[in-house]
N, C-alpha and C positions, 0 to 999 in steps of 0.2 A: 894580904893584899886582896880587893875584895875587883873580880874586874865583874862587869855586866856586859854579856855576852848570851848569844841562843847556843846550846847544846849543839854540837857536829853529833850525828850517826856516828857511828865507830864502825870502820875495816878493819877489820882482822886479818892478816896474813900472817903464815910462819913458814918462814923459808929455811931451808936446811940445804948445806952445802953439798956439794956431789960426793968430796970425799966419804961423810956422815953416812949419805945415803947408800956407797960403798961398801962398807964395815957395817952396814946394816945388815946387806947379803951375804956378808962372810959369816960362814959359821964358828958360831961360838960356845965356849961350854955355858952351860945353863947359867951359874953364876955371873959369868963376864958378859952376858947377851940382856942378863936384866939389870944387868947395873945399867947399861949401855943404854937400855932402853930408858931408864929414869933420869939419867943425863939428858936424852933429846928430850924426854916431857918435862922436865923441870925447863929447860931451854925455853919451847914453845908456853908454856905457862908465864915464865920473865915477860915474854913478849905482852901475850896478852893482856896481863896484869898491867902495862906500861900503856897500851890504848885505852883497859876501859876505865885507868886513873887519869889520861888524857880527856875522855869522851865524859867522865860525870865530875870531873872536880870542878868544871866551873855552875854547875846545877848545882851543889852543894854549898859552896860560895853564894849563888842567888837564895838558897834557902837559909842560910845562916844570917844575912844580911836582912832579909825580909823579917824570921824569927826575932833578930835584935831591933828593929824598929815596932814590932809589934809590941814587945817587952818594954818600949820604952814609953809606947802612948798608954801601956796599964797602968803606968809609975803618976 
C-alpha cells in the first residue's frame, strides 16, 4: 500500500522502568551484569528500530512509487 505523505522527524525515547533501573545498581557478577546489560540495549534498540521504520517507511514508499512510474514512461 503505497500512502503519500511528508516524512515526520523521528523522537526517539527509551524508557526503562524503575525496577530495571533498580537491578541495574545491584551488583552483579560479571556475567549476569552483562547479559543484563544486553537485554536493556537489545530493549532500547527494539524501540528505536520501530520509530525509524515509522519515520522512513513512508519516504521509501514515495521513492518506490516514483522509481516505478519512472520505469514505466521508459517502457
Amino acid at each position: 500500500m503505497i500512502r503519500s505523505q511528508q516524512a515526520v522527524h523521528p523522537k526517539f525515547r527509551v524508557q526503562i522502568s524503575r525496577n530495571v533501573r533498580r537491578q541495574a545498581l545491584v551488583p552483579l557478577p560479571a556475567a549476569d551484569a552483562q547479559q543484563l546489560a544486553l537485554i536493556i540495549g537489545y530493549q532500547a534498540m527494539a524501540l528505536i528500530n520501530r520509530d525509524l521504520t515509522r519515520a522512513f517507511t513512508p519516504c521509501e514508499e514515495e521513492a518506490e512509487r516514483r522509481l516505478t512510474q519512472f520505469r514505466m514512461t521508459q517502457h
